[in-house]
mmCIF file of the N, C-alpha and C atoms, coordinates in Angstrom:
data_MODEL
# 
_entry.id   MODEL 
# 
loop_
_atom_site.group_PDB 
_atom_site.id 
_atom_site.type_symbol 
_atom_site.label_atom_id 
_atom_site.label_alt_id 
_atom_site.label_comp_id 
_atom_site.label_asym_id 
_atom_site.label_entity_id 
_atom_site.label_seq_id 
_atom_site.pdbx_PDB_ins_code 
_atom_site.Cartn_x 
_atom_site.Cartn_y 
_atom_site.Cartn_z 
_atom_site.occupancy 
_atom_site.B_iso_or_equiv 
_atom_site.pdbx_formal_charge 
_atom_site.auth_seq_id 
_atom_site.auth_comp_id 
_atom_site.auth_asym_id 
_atom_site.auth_atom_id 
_atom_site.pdbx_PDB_model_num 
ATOM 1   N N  . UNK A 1 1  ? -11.831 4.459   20.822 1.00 0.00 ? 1  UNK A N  1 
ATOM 2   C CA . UNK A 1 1  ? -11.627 3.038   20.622 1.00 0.00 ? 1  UNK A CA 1 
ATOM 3   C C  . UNK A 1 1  ? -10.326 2.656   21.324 1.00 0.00 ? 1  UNK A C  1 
ATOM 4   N N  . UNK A 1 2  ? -10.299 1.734   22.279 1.00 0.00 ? 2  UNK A N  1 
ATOM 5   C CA . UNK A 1 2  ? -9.294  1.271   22.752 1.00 0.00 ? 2  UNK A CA 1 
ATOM 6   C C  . UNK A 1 2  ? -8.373  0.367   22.100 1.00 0.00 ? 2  UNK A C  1 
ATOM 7   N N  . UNK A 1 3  ? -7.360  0.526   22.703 1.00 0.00 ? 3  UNK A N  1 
ATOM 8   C CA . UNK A 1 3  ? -6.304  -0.811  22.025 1.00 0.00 ? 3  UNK A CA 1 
ATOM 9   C C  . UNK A 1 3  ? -6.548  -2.641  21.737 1.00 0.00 ? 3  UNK A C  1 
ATOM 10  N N  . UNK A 1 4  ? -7.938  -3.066  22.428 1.00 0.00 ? 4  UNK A N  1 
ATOM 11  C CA . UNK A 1 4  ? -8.145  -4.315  22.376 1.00 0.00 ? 4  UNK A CA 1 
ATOM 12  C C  . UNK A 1 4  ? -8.939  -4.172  20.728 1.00 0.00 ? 4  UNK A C  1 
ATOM 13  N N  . UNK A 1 5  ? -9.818  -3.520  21.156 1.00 0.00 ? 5  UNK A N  1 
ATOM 14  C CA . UNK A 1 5  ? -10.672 -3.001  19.569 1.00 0.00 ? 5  UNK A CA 1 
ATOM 15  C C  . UNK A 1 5  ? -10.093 -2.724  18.327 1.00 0.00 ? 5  UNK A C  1 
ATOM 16  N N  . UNK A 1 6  ? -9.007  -1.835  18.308 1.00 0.00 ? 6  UNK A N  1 
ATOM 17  C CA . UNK A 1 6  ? -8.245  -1.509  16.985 1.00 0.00 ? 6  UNK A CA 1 
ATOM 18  C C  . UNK A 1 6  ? -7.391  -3.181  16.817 1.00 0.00 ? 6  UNK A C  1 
ATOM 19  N N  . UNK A 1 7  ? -6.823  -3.964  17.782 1.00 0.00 ? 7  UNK A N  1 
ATOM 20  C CA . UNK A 1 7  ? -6.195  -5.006  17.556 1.00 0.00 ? 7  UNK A CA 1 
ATOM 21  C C  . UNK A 1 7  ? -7.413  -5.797  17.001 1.00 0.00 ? 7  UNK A C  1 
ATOM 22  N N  . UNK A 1 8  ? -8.341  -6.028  17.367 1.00 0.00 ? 8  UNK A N  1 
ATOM 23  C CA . UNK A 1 8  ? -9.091  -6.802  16.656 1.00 0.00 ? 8  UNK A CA 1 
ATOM 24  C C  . UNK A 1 8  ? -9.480  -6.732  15.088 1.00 0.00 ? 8  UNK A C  1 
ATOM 25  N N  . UNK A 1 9  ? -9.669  -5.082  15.106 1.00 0.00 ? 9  UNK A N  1 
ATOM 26  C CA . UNK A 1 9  ? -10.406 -5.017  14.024 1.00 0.00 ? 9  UNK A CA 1 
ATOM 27  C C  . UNK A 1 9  ? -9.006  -5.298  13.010 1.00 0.00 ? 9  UNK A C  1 
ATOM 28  N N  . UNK A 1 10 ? -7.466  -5.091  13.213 1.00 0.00 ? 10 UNK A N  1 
ATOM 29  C CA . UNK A 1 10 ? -6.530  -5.117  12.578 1.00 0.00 ? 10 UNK A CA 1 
ATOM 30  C C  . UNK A 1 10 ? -6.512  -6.448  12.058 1.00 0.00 ? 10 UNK A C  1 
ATOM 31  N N  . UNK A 1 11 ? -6.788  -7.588  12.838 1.00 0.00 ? 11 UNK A N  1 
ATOM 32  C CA . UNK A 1 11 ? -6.431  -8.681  12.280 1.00 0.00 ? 11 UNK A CA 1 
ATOM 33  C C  . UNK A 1 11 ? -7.904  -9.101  11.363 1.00 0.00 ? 11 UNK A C  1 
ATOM 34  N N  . UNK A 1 12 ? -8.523  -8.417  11.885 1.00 0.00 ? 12 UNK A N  1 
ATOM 35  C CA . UNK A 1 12 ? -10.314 -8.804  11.050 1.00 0.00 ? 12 UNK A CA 1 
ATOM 36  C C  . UNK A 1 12 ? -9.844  -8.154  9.555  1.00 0.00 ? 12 UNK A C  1 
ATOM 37  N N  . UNK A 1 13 ? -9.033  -6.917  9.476  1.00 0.00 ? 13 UNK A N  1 
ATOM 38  C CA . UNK A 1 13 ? -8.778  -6.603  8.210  1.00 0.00 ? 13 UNK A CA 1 
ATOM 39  C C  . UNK A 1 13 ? -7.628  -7.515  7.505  1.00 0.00 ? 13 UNK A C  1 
ATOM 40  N N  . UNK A 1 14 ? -6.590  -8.211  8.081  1.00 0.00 ? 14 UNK A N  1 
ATOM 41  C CA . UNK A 1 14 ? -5.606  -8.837  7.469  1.00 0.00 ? 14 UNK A CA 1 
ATOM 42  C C  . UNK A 1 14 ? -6.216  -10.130 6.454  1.00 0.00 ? 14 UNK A C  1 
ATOM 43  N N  . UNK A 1 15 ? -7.450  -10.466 7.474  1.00 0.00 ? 15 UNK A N  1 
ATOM 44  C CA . UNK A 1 15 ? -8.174  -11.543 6.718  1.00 0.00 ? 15 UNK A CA 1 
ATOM 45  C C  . UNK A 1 15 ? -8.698  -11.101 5.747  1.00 0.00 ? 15 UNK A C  1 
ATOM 46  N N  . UNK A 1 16 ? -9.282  -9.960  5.490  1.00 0.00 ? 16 UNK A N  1 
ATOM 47  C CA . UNK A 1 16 ? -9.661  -9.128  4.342  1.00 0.00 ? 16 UNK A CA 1 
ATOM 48  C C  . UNK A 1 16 ? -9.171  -9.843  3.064  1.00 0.00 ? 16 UNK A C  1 
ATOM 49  N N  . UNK A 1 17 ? -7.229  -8.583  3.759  1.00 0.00 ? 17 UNK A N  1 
ATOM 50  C CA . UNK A 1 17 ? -6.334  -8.379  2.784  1.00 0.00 ? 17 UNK A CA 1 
ATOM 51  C C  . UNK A 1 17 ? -6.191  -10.329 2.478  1.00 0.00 ? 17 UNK A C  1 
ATOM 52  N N  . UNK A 1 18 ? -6.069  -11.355 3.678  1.00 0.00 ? 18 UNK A N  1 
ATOM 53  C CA . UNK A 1 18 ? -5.915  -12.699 2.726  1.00 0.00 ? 18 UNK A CA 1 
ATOM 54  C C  . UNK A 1 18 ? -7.129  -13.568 1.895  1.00 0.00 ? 18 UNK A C  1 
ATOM 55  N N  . UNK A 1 19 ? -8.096  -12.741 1.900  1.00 0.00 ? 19 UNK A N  1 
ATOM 56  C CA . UNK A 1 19 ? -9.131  -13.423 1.065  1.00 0.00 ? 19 UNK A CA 1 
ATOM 57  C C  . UNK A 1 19 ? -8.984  -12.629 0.119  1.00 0.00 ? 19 UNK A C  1 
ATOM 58  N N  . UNK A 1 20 ? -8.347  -11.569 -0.343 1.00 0.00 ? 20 UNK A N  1 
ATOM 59  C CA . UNK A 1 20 ? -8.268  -11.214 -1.768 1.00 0.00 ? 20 UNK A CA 1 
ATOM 60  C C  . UNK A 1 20 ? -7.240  -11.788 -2.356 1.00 0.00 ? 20 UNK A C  1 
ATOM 61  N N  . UNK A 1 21 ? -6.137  -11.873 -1.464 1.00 0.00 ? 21 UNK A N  1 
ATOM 62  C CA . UNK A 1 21 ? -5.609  -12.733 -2.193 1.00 0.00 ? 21 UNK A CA 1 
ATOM 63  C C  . UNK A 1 21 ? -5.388  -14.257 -2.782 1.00 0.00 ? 21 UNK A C  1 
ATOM 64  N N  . UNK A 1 22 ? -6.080  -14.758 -2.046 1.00 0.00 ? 22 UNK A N  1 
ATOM 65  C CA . UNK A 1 22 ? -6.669  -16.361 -2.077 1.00 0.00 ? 22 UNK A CA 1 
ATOM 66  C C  . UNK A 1 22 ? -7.621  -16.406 -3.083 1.00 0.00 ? 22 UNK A C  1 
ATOM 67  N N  . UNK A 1 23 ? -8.453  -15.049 -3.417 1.00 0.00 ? 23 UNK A N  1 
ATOM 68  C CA . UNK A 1 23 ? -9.202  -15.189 -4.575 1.00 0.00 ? 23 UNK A CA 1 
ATOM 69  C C  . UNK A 1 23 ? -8.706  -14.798 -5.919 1.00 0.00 ? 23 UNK A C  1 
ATOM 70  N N  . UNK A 1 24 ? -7.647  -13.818 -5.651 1.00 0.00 ? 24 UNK A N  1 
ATOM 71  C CA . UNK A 1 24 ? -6.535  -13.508 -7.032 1.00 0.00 ? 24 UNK A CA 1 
ATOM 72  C C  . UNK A 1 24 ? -5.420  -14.492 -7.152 1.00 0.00 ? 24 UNK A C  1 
ATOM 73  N N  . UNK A 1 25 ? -5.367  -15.265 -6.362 1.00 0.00 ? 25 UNK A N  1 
ATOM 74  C CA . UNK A 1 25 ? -4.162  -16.887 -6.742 1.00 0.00 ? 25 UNK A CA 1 
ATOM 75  C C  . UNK A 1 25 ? -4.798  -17.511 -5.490 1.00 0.00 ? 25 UNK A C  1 
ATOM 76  N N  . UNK A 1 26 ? -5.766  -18.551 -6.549 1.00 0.00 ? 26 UNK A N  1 
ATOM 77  C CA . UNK A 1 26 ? -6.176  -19.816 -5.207 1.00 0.00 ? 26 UNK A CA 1 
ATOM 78  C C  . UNK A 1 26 ? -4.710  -20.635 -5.244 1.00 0.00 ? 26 UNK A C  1 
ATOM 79  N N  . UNK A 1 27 ? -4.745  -21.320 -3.563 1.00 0.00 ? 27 UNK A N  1 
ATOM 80  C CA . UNK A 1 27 ? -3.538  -22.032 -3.297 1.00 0.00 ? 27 UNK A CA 1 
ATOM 81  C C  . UNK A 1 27 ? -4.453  -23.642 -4.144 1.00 0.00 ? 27 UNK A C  1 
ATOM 82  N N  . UNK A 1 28 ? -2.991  -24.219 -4.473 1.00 0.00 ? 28 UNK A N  1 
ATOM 83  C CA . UNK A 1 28 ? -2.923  -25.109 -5.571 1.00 0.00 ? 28 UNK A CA 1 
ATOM 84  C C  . UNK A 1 28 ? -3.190  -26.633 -4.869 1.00 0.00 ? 28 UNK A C  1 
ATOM 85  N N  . UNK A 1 29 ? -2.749  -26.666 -3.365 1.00 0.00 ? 29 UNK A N  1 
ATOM 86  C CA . UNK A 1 29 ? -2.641  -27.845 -2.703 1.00 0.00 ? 29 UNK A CA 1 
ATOM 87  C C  . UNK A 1 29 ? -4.074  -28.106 -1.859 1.00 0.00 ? 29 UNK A C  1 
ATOM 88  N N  . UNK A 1 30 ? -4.919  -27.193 -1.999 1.00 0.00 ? 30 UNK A N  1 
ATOM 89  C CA . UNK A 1 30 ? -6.555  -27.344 -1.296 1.00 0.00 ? 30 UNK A CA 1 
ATOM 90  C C  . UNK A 1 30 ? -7.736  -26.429 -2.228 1.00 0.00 ? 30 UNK A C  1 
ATOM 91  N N  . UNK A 1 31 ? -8.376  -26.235 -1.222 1.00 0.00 ? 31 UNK A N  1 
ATOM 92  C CA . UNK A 1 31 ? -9.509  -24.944 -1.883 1.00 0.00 ? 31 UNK A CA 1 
ATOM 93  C C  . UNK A 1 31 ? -9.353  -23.866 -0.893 1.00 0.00 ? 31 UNK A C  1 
ATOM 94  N N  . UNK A 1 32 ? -9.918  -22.747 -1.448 1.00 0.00 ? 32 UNK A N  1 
ATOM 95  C CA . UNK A 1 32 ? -9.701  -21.712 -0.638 1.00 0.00 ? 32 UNK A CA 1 
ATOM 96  C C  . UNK A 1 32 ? -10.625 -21.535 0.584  1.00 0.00 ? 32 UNK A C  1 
ATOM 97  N N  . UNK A 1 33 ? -11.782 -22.303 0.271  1.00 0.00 ? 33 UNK A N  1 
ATOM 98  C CA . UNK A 1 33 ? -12.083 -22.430 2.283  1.00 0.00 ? 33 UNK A CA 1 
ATOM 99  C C  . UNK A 1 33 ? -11.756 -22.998 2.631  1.00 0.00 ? 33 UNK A C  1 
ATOM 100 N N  . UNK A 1 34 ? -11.068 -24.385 2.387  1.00 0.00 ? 34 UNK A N  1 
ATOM 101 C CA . UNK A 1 34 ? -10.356 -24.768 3.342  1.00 0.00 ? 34 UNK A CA 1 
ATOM 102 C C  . UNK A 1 34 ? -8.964  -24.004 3.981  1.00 0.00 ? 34 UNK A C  1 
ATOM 103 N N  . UNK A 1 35 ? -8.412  -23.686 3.317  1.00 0.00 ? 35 UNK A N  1 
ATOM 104 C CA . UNK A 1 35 ? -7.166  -22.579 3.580  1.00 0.00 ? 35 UNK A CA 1 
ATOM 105 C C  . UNK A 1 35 ? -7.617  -21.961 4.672  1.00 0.00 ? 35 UNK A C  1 
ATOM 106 N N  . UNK A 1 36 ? -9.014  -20.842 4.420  1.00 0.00 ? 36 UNK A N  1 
ATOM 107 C CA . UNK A 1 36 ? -9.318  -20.088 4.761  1.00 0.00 ? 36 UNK A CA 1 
ATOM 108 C C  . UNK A 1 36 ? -9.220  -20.669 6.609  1.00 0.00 ? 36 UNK A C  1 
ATOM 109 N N  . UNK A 1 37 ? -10.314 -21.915 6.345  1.00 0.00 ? 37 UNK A N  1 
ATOM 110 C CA . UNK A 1 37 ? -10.820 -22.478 7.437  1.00 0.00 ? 37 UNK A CA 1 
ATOM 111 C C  . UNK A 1 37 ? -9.785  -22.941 8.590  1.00 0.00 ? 37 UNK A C  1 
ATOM 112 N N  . UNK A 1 38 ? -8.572  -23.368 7.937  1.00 0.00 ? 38 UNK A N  1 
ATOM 113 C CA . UNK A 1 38 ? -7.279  -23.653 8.247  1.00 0.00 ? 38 UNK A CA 1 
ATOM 114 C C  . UNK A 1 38 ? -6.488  -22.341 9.655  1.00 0.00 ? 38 UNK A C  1 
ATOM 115 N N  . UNK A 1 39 ? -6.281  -20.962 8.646  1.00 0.00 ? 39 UNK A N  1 
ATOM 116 C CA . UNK A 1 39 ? -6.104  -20.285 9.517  1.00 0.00 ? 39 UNK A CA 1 
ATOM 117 C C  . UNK A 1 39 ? -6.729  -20.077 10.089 1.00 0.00 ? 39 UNK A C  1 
ATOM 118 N N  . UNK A 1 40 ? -7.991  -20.240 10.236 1.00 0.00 ? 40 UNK A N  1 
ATOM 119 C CA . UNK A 1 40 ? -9.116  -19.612 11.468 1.00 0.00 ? 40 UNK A CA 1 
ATOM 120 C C  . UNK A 1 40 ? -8.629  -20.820 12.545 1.00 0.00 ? 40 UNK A C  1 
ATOM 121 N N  . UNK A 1 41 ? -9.064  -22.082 12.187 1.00 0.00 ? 41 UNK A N  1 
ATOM 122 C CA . UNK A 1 41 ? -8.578  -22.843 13.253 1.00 0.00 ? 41 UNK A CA 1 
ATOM 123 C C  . UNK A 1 41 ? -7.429  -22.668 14.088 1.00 0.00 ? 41 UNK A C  1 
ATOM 124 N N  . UNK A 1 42 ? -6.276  -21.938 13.329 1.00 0.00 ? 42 UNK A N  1 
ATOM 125 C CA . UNK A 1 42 ? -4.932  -22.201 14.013 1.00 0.00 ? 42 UNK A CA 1 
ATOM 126 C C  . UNK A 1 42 ? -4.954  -20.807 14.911 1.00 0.00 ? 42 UNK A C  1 
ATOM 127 N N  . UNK A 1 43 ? -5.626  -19.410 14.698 1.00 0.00 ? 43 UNK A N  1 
ATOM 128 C CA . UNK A 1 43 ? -5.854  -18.551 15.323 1.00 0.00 ? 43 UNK A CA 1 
ATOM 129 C C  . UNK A 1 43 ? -6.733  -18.533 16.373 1.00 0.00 ? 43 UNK A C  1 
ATOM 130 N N  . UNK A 1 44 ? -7.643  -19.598 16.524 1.00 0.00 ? 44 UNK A N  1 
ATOM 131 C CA . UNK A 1 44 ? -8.787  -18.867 17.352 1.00 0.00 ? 44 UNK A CA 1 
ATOM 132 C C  . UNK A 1 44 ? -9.002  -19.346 18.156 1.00 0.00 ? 44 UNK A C  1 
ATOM 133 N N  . UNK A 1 45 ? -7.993  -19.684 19.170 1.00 0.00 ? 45 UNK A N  1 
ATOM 134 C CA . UNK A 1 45 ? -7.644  -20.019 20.505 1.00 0.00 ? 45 UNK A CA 1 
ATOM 135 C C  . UNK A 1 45 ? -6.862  -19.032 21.078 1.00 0.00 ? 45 UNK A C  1 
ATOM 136 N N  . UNK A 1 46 ? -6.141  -18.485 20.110 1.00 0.00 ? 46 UNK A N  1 
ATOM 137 C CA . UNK A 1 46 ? -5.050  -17.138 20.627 1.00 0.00 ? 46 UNK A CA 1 
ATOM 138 C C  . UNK A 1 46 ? -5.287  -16.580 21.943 1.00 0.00 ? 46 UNK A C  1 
ATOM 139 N N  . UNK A 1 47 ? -4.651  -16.248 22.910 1.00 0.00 ? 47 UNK A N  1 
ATOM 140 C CA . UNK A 1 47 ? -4.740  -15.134 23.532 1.00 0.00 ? 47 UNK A CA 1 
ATOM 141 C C  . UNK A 1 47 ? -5.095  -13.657 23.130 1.00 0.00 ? 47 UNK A C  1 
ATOM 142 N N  . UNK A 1 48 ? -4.181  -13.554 21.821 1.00 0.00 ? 48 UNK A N  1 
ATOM 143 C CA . UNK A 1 48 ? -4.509  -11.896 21.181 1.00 0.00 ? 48 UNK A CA 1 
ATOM 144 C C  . UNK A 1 48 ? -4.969  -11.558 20.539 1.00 0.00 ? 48 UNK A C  1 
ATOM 145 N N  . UNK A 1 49 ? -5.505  -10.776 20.551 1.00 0.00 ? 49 UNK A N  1 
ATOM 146 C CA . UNK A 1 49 ? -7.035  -10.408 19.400 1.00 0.00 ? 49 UNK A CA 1 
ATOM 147 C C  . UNK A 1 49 ? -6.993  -9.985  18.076 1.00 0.00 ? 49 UNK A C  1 
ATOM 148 N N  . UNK A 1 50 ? -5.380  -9.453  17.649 1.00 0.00 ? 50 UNK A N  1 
ATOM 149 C CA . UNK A 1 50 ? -5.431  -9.729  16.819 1.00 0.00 ? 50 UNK A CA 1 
ATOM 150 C C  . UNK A 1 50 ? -5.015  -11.267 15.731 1.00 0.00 ? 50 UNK A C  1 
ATOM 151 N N  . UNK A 1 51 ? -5.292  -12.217 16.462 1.00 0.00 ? 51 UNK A N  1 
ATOM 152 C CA . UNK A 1 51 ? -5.110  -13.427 15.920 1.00 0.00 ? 51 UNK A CA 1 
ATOM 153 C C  . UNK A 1 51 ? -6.687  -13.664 15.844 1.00 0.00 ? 51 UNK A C  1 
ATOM 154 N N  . UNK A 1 52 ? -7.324  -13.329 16.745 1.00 0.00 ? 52 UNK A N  1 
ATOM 155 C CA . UNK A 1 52 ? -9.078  -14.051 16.818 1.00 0.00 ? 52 UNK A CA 1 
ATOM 156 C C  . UNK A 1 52 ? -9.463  -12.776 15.850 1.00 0.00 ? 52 UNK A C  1 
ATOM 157 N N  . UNK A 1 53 ? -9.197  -11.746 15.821 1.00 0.00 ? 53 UNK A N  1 
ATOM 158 C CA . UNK A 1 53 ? -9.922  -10.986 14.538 1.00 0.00 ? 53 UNK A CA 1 
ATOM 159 C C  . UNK A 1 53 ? -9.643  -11.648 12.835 1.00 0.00 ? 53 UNK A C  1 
ATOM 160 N N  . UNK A 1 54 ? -8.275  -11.947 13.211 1.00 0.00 ? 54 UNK A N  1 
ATOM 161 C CA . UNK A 1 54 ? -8.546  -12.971 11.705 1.00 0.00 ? 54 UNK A CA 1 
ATOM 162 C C  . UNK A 1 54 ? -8.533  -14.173 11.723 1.00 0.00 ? 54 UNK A C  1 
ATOM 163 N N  . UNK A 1 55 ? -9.050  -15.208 12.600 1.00 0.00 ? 55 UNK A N  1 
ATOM 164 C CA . UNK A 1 55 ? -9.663  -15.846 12.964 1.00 0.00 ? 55 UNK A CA 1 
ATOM 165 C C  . UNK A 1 55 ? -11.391 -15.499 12.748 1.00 0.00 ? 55 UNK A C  1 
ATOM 166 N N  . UNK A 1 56 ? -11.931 -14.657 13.010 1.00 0.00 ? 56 UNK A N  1 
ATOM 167 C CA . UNK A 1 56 ? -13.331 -14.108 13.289 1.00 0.00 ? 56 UNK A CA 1 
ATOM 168 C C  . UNK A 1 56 ? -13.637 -13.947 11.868 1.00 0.00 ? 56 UNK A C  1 
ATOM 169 N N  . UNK A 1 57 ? -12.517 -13.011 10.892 1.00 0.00 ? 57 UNK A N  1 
ATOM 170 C CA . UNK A 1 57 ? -12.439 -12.642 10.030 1.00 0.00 ? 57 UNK A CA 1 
ATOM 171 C C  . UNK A 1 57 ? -12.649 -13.710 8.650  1.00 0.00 ? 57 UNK A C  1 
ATOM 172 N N  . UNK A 1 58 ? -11.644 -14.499 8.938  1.00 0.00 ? 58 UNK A N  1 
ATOM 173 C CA . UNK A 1 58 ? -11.812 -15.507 7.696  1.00 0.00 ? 58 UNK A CA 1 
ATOM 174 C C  . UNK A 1 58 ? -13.050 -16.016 7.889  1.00 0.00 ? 58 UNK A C  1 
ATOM 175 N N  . UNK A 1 59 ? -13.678 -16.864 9.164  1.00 0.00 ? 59 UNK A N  1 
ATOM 176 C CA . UNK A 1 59 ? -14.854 -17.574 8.997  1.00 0.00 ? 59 UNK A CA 1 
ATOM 177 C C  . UNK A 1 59 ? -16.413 -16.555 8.765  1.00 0.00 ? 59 UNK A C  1 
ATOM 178 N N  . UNK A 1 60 ? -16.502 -15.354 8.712  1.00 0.00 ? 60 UNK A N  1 
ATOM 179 C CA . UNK A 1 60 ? -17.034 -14.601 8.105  1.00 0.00 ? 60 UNK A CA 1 
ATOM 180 C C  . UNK A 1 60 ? -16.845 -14.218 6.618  1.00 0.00 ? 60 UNK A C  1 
ATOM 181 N N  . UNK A 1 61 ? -15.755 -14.710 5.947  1.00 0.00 ? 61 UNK A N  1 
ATOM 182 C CA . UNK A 1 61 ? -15.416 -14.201 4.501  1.00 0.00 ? 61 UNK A CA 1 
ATOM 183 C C  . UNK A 1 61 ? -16.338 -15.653 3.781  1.00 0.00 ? 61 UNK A C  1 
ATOM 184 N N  . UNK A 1 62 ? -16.406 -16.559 4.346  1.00 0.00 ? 62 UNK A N  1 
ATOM 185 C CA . UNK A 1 62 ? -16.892 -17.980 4.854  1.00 0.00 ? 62 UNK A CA 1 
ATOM 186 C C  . UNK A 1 62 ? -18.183 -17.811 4.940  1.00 0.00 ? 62 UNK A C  1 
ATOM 187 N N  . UNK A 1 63 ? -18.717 -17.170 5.048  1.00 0.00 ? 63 UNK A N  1 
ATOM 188 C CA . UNK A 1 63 ? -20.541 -17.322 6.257  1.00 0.00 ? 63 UNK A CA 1 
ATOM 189 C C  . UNK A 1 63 ? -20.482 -17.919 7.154  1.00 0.00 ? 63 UNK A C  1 
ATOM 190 N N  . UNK A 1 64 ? -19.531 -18.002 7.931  1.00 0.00 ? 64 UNK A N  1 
ATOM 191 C CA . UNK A 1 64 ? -19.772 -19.801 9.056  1.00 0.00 ? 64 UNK A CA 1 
ATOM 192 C C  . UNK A 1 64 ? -19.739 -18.267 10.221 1.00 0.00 ? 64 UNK A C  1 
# 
């Protein structure tokens, strides 16, 4: 596995690690897909993959 692949899958896991936590303390000022939906938007233009893996990541925790 090359370095583009492990970066991806790294940030595909960070989204993991932030949907557990969004589900063990939802944020108070939205809902948690929107949150969710939030960082995907702001990641998934990135150049680096690990920004589009959790980008990729959240809107899969999502179904979208």
């Amino acid at each position: 596995m090359g370095r583009n692949e492990r970066d991806f899958l790294a940030g595909f896991a960070m989204a993991a690690l932030l949907m557990q936590r969004i589900q063990a303390q939802p944020p108070s000022f939205t809902s948690s897909e929107d949150y969710l939906e939030s960082v995907a938007h702001l990641h998934e233009n990135s150049e680096e993959l690990l920004s589009r893996g959790l980008a990729v990541g959240c809107l899969s925790a999502m179904g979208k």
